[in-house]
C-alpha positions as CSV (number, residue, x, y, z in Angstrom):
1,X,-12.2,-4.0,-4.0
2,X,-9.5,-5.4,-6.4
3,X,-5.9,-4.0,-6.4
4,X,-6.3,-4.4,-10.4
5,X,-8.3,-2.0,-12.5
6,X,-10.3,-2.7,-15.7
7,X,-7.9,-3.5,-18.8
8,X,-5.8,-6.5,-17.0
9,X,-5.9,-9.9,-16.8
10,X,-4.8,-11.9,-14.0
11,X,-2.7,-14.9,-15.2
12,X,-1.9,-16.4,-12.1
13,X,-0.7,-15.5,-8.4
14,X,1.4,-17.7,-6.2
15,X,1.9,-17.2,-2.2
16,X,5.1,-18.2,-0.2
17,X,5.9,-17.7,3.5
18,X,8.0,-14.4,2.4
19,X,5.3,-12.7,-1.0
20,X,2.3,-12.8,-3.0
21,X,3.2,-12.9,-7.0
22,X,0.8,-11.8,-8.9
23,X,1.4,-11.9,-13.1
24,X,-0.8,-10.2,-15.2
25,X,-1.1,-9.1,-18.4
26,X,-2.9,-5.3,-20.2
27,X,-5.0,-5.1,-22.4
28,X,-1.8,-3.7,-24.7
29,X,-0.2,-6.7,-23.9
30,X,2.4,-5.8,-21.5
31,X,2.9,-8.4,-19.0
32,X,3.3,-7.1,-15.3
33,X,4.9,-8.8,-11.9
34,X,4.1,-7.6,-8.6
35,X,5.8,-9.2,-6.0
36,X,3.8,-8.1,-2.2
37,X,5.7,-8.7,0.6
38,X,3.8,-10.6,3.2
39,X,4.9,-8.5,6.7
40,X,3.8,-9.6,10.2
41,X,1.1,-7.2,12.3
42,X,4.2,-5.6,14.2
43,X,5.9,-4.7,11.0
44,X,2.6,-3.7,9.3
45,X,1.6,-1.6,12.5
46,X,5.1,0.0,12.2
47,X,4.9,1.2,8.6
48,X,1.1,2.9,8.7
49,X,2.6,4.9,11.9
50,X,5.7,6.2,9.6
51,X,3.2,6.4,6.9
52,X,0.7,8.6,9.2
53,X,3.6,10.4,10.3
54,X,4.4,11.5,6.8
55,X,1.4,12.4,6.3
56,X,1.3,14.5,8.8
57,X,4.3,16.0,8.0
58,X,3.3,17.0,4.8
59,X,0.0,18.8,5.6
60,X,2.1,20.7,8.8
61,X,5.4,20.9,7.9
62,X,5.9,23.8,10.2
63,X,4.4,22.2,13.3
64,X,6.7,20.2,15.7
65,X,5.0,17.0,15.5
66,X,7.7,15.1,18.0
67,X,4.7,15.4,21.2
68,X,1.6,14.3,19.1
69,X,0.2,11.1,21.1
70,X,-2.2,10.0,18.1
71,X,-2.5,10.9,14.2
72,X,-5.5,10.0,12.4
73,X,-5.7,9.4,8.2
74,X,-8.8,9.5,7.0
75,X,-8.7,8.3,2.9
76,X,-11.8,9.4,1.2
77,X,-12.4,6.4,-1.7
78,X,-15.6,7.3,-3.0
79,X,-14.3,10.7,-4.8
């Protein structure tokens, strides 16, 4: 599955050590840069725990969440 949805056109992407750049351009004509930061498995592991925290947080935000050992996400795609 592409990050880019219909109506763009990829004009080029370039990898470093440190990001992905990836320039496209609308339908419209607007052109678009996304830069990605490329993150090591530690640092990748770290931010999907803050993120499953949050999410947490945000479906029991009058729970004490500070003893839960494991939080599961589960993203439905195929609305």
């Amino acid at each position: 599955m592409s990050f880019w949805n219909e109506g763009y056109t990829i004009l080029s992407e370039t990898k470093t050590d440190n990001e992905i750049t990836t320039v496209a351009r609308t339908d419209g004509g607007a052109t678009i840069i996304c830069r990605e930061p490329i993150h090591t498995s530690e640092e990748e592991s770290e931010m999907l725990s803050d993120f499953a925290l949050a999410c947490a947080q945000m479906m029991f935000p009058d729970k004490d969440l500070s003893h839960i050992k494991r939080i599961r996400v589960i993203c439905n795609e195929n609305r």
